[in-house]
N, C-alpha and C positions, 0 to 999 in steps of 0.2 A: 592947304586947300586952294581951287581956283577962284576966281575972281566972280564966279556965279553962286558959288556956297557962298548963304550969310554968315555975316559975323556973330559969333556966339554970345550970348549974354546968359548965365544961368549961376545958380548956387555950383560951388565947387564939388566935385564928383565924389559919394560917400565911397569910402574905402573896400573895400570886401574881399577878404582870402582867395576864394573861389564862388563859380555858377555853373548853374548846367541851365540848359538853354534847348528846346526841342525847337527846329523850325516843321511845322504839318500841314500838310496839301496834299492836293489831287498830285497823280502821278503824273501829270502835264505840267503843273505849278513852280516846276522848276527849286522843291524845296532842297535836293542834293547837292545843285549847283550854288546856290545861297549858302546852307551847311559850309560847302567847301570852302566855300571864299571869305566866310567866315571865319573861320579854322584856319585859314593863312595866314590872315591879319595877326591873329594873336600869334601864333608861332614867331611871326616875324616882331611882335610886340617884345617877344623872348617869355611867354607864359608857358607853364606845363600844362598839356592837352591832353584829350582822350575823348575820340568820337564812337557814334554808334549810327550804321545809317539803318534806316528800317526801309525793305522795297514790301508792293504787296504781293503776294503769290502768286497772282494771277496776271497773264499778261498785259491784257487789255481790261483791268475789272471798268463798269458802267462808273463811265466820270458822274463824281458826288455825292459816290456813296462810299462807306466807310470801308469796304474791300477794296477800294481802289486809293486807300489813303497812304501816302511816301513821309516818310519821316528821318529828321539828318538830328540828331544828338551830339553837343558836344559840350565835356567838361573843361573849362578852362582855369587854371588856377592858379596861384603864388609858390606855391609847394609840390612835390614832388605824389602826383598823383598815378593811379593804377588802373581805374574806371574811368565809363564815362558818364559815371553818377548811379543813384537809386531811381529816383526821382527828378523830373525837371524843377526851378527856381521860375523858370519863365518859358509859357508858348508861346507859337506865333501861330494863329489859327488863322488858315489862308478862307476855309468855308466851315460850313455846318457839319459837315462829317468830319474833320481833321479836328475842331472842338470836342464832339461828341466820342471820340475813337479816343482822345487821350487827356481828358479834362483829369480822369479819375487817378493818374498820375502826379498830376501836380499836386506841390505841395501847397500846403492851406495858408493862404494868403498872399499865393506866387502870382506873381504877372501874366496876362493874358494880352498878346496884342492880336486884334482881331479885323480881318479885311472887310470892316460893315456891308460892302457891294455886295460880296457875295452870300449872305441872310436874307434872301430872298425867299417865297412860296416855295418856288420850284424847288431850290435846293435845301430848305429846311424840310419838306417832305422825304425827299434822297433819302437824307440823315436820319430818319425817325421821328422828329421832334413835332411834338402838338402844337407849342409856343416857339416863339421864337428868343433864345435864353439870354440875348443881348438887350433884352427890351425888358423881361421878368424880372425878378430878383433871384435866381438861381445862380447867378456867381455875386455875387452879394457879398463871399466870403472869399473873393479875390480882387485884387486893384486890375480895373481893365482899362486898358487905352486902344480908343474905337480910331481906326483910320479908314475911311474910303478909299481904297488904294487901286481900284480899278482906276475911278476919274481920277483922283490925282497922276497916276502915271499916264493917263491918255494925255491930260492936258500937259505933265511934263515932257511927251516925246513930239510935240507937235512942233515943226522944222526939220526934224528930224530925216524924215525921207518915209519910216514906216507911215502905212497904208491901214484903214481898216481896224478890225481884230487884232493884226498883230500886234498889234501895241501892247495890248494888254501882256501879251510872253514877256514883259519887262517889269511887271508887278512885284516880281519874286527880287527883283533889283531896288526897287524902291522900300521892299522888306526890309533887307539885305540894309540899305543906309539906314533908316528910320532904330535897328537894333545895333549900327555903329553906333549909332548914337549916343544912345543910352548907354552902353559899355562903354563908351569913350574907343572907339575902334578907328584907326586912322583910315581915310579912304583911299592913300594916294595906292596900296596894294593891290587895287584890287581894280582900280582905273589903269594902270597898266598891266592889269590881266586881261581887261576887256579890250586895249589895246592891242596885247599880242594874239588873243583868240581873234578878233572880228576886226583889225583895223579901222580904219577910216570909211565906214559904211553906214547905212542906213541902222543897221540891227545895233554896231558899234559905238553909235550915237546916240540912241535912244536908252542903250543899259545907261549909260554913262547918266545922261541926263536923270531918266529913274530912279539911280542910288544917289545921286544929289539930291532930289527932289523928297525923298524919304529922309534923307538927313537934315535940311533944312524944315521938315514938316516936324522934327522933334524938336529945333529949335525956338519953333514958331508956335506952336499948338499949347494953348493955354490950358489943357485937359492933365496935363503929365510934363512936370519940370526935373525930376525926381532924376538922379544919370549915377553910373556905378565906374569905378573902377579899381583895376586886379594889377597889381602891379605886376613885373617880369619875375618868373621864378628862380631861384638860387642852386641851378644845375651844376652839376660838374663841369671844369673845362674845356673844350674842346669843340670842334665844328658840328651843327647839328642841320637835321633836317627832317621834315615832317614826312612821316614814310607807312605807306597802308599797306599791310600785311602779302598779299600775294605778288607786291614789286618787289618787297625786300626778300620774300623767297626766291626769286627770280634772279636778282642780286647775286641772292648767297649760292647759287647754282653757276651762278657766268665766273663769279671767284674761285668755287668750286673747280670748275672745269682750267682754269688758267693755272690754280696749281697743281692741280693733276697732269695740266701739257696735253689736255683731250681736247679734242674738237666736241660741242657742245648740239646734241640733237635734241628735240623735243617734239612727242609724236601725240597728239591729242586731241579730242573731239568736244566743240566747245560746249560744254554746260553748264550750268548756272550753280555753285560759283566761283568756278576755278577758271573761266574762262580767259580772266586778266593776266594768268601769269602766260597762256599763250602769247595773248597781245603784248605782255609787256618784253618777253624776248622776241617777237617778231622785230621788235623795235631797233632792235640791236644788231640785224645783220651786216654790221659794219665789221662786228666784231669774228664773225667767220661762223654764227650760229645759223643754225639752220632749224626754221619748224615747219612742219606738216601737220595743215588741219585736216586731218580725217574726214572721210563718211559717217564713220562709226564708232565706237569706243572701242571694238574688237582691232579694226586697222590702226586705230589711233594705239596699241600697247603694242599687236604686230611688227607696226614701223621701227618703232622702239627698239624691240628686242632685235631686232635684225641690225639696229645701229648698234647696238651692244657688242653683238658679233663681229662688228666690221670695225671694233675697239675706238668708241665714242661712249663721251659722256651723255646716258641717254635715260632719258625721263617721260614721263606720260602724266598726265595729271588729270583727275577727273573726280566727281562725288557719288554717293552710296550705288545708285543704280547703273553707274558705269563701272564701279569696284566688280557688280556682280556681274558684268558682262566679261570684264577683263581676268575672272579668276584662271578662267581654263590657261590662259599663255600666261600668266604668271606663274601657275605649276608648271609650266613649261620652260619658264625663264629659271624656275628652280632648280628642275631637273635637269639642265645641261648647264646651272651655275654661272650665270654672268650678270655683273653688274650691272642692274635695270632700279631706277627709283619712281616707285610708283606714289604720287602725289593723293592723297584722296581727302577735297574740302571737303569734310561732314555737312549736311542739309537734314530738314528736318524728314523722317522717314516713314512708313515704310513706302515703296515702289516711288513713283512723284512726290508723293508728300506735301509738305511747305518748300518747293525751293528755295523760296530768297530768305527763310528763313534759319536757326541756330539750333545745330544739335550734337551730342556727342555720342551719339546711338552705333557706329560701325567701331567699336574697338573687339568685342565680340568677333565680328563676320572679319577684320585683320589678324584677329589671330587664330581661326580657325577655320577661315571663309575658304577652302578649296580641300579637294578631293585628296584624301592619303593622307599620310603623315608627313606635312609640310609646315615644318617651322620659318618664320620670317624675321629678323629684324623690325621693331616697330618703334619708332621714334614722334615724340610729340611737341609741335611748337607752342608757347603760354604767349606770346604775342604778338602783333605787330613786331615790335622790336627786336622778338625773338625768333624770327621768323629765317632772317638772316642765317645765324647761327646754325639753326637748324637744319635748315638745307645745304650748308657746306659738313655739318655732322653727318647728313644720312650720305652724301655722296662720298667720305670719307670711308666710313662703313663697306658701302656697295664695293667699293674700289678693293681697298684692302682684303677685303675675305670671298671676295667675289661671288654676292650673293645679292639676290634681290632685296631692297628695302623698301617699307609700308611708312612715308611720313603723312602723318594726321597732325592738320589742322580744323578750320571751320568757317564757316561763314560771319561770324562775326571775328573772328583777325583778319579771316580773307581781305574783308573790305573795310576795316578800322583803322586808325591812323592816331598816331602818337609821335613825340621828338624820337630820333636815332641820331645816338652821336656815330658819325662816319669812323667804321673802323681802321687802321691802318692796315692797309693791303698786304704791306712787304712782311707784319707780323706774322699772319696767317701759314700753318702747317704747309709742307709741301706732301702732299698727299697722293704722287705719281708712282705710277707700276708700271715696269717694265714688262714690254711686251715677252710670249716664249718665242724664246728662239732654239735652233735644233743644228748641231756639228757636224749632222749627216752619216753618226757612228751610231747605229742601232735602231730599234725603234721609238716612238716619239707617244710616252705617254700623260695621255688628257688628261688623266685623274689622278696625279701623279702628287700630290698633297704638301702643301707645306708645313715645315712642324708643330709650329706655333699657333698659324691661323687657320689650318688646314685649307686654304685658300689652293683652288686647280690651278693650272695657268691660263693666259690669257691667251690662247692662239686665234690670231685676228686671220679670216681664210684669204689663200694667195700664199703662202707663205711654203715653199716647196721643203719637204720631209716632215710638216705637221699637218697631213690631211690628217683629219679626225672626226669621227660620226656627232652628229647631233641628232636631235629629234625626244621622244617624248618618252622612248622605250627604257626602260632600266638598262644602266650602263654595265660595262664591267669596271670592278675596283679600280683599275692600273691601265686597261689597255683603251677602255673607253667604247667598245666594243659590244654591241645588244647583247644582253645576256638575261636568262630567265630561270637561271640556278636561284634556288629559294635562299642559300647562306648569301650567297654574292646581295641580294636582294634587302636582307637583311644586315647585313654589312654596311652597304651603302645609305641604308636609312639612318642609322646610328653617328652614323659619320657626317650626314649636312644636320643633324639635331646638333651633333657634338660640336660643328661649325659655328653656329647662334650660338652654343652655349658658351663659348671661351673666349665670346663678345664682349661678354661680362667681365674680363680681366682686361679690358680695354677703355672702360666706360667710368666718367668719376661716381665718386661714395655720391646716397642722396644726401645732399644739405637740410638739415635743420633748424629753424626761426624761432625764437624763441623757446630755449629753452627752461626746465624745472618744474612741471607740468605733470600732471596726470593725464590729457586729453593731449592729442595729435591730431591736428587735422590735416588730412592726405589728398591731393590734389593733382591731378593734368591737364593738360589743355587749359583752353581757353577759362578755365574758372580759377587761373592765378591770381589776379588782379580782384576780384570780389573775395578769395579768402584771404589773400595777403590784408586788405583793405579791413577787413574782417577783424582781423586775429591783431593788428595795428589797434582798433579800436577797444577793443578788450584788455589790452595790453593799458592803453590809456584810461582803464575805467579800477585799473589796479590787477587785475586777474592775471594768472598765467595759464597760457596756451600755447600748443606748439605748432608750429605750420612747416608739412614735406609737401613740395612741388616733383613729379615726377617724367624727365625729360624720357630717360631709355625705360619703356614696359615692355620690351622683350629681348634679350632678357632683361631681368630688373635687374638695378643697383646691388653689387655685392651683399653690402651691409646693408640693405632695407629689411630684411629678419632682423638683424641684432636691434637695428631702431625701433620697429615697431613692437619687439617686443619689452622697450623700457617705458610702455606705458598701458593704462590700464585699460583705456577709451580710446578709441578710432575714429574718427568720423571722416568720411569720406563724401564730401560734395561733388555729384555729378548734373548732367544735362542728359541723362537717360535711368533708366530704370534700375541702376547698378550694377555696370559692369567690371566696372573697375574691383567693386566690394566682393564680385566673384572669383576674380582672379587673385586676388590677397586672400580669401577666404580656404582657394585649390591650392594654391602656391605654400601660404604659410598657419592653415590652420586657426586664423583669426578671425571672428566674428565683429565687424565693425558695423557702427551706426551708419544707416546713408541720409542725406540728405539729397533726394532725386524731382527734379522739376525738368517737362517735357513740355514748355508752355512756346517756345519758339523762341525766346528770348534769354539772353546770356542772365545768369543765376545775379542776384543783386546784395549788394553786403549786407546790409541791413539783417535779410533773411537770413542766411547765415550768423551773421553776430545774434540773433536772438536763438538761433537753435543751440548756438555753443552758449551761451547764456541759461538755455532753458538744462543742456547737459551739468554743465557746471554747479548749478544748485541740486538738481538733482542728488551730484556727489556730494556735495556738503550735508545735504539733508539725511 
């Protein structure tokens, strides 16, 4: 510390595996940016993480009321964790609406740190409240520690250079120390974070002084002596880093394109919440990438496919209501067969919906979402971590069989963040196809099939004795040529079905978690981490339960019939209405249990361990 933090005097820091921690504010309150910096500390402390940020749906909701309330989650812990909690241990209530929005979350007897300033008439009315519950006894049955953290940050940024109101936009930094604190959270992390964001400025100087001034306020404040600390987790080997879901897709797409020896396009219209992985390769045109932000979602798939053509690795990324803009050229990226990866964050649905919020509601409209008989590749990322992987699989896919691919994720991996250990580059597949080329001895056919993958070739145009039609018309088998013969029509339908289908000898078994079981529970996306979390906990209460995680859902895993049929009970946890339990239901004739919550929020262990709790006796009884 510097020579302006006091010196510590306190009881030695109680021990604790793990916490989950909400910071909650106005959507100006700067709780994300806390969250995050947060969240760095302990990474760099060497803890196992798992964040969750909540925005509110609305752009602009009326500052102070509970539509307008931002929330940053993160679990931090000694062990080797999946979530980022059920329940918070501790909030940070910046006002009356960010209390009142998430009180009923915490657990009973969890810490409340509360910004007293802002308990005011004005804004306890915002919130609902008749009383005011810092003053009542209504948390009575939690330990609250009151800071005035307006005046104290005005009075800590004075020298500073800020003027006015502004000061107060440093509140969320005096937060920010006052909960090092307590966690025992080092500060030098995050003082030269403010250093490298804001330099030697007015704004630079005032955070700085802020989270000092918050952290000296838990040293000094006779209200709360009480400080916790988590020790560094017990990770595997290797270099790690704290990575949120749609950079490491972005990631796994620029590795992608370097083993395949493609130049890397990316054609997209920013929506909310896929927008990052644009920014995040725009970032990178060092590396010879190139993106186009779109008008529209139509030009943003457009571009795309046209880079497809012009033999680049080319991607589009976008959420539900740009999926249904972008169906028509994806049947069209179908039907003239080139590798196009179409990105789609799920959001909560239908039309607008919740955007900033969690939903797994398009697996349905991916696999059925356009006109004809149009099967696709669908692949699903389970995390942050996984996210990577994923997008160097589907571009794998697209490449090899030269067909479009559907990867699904969602808004909460989109924007969640957990350790990645950095992969080794040079290990990674070489996943490159040679372009067609043509001897000039005959003619030169498009649809010319390879054996194995039935994959076309890849005639990138320019290329003298492979002119070849495109467009949207049914081809001929062989010559490539519009053709409106009903067998030819039906030929070539059979044949991109038969394409996806012998994907399936390409893609590994699904794995199984615990085995010996009567009950399976089947899982995608983003509800890995709450059943794994889940079925761990049941595990540990003696029980047995088995956990499939499911990466390829089109086609499925070979052997996911033989699995599912060595047990007796299904349960199938989704974040929609059961879609998944449909497709097992048409696929394989199994009637499974779902467990379906469409609440905007990723599915939480707990609920699940009590449903598979509630099956369980059930069988015994």
């Amino acid at each position: 510390m510097s020579d302006d933090t006091l010196t510590e005097s306190r009881p030695a820091p109680e021990q604790i595996d793990d916490v989950v921690i909400r910071f909650a504010g106005d959507s100006g309150d700067g709780m994300q940016l806390a969250g995050s910096q947060f969240t760095a500390s302990s990474a760099l402390f060497g803890n196992d993480l798992s964040t969750l940020p909540d925005f509110p749906a609305e752009i602009r909701a009326p500052q102070g009321t509970i539509a307008g309330v931002s929330t940053f989650q993160v679990h931090i812990a000694d062990w080797d964790i999946l979530t980022p909690g059920d329940r918070p241990d501790c909030l940070v209530a910046m006002n009356p609406a960010a209390l009142r929005a998430n009180i009923r979350d915490l657990v009973p007897g969890g810490l409340i740190l509360v910004n007293t300033d802002a308990f005011d008439e004005r804004n306890l009315g915002k919130a609902g409240y008749q009383e005011n519950p810092i003053e009542n006894d209504s948390l009575d049955n939690y330990t609250v520690l009151k800071a005035p953290m307006e005046d104290l940050t005005k009075e800590a940024v004075k020298g500073s250079g800020v003027k006015g109101r502004a000061a107060l936009r440093s509140k969320n930094f005096f937060a920010l120390g006052l909960m090092s604190w307590i966690y025992t959270r080092p500060l030098d992390a995050v003082v030269e974070w403010i250093g490298d964001k804001f330099g030697d400025t007015p704004v630079g100087r005032a955070n700085v002084a802020a989270l000092k001034a918050g952290y000296n306020y838990g040293i000094t404040t006779e209200a709360f002596h009480h400080t916790y600390e988590i020790n560094p987790a017990k990770l595997p080997p290797g270099e790690y880093t704290n990575i949120v879901g749609n950079v490491a897709a972005a990631w796994g797409f620029m590795a992608a394109a370097e083993k395949a020896n493609l130049p890397l396009f990316l054609g997209a219209y920013p929506i909310t919440p896929a927008t990052t992985i644009l920014d995040e390769l725009a970032r990178h045109r060092n590396f010879g990438i190139k993106t186009f932000q779109a008008e529209d979602e139509i030009a943003g798939i457009g571009a795309a496919l046209g880079a497809a053509f012009a033999g680049n690795l080319a991607i589009t990324t976008t959420s539900g209501p740009g999926l249904a803009l972008k169906s028509e050229t994806l049947s069209l990226a179908l039907m003239i067969e080139l590798p196009l990866i179409v990105v789609d964050v799920q959001r909560g649905g239908p039309s607008t919906g919740l955007p900033t919020k969690v939903e797994q509601s398009d697996l349905l409209f991916a696999m059925y979402g356009r006109h004809g008989e149009s099967p696709l590749p669908i692949i699903s990322m389970s995390s942050p971590s996984d996210a990577f992987d994923t997008a160097f699989e589907a571009a794998r896919i697209a490449i090899k069989y030269m067909t479009p691919v559907i990867l699904l994720t969602d808004g909460y991996i989109a924007n969640s963040s957990e350790p990645w250990m950095l992969p080794d580059l040079d290990a990674l597949p070489d996943i490159s196809r040679a372009f067609a080329t043509h001897d000039g001895v005959g003619p030169f056919f498009p649809y010319e099939r390879e054996p194995e993958t039935m994959a076309r070739p890849w005639a990138i145009p320019g290329q003298p004795g492979m002119e070849h039609r495109v467009g949207g018309i049914e081809k001929d088998a062989r010559t490539g040529n519009v053709s409106y013969l009903p067998e030819n029509h039906e030929l070539m339908t059979r044949e991109r079905a038969e394409k996806v289908a012998r994907i399936q000898d390409d893609i590994p078994d699904v794995a199984t978690y615990g085995e010996g079981s009567e009950l399976l529970v089947l899982g995608w996306g983003s509800t890995y981490g709450a059943i794994r979390t889940a079925v761990n906990r049941i595990h540990k209460d003696g029980a047995s339960v088995t956990h499939a995680h499911l990466r390829h859902i089109n086609p499925f895993p070979k052997n996911l019939g033989e699995v599912l049929s060595r047990y007796d009970t299904v349960l199938i946890p989704e974040i929609n209405t059961g879609q998944l339990s449909r497709l097992i239901r048409a696929e394989y004739g199994i009637d499974s249990i779902g467990y379906n919550r469409v609440l905007g929020q990723p599915l939480q262990a707990r609920d699940i361990q009590a449903t598979i709790h509630d099956i369980l006796n059930q069988v015994t009884t």
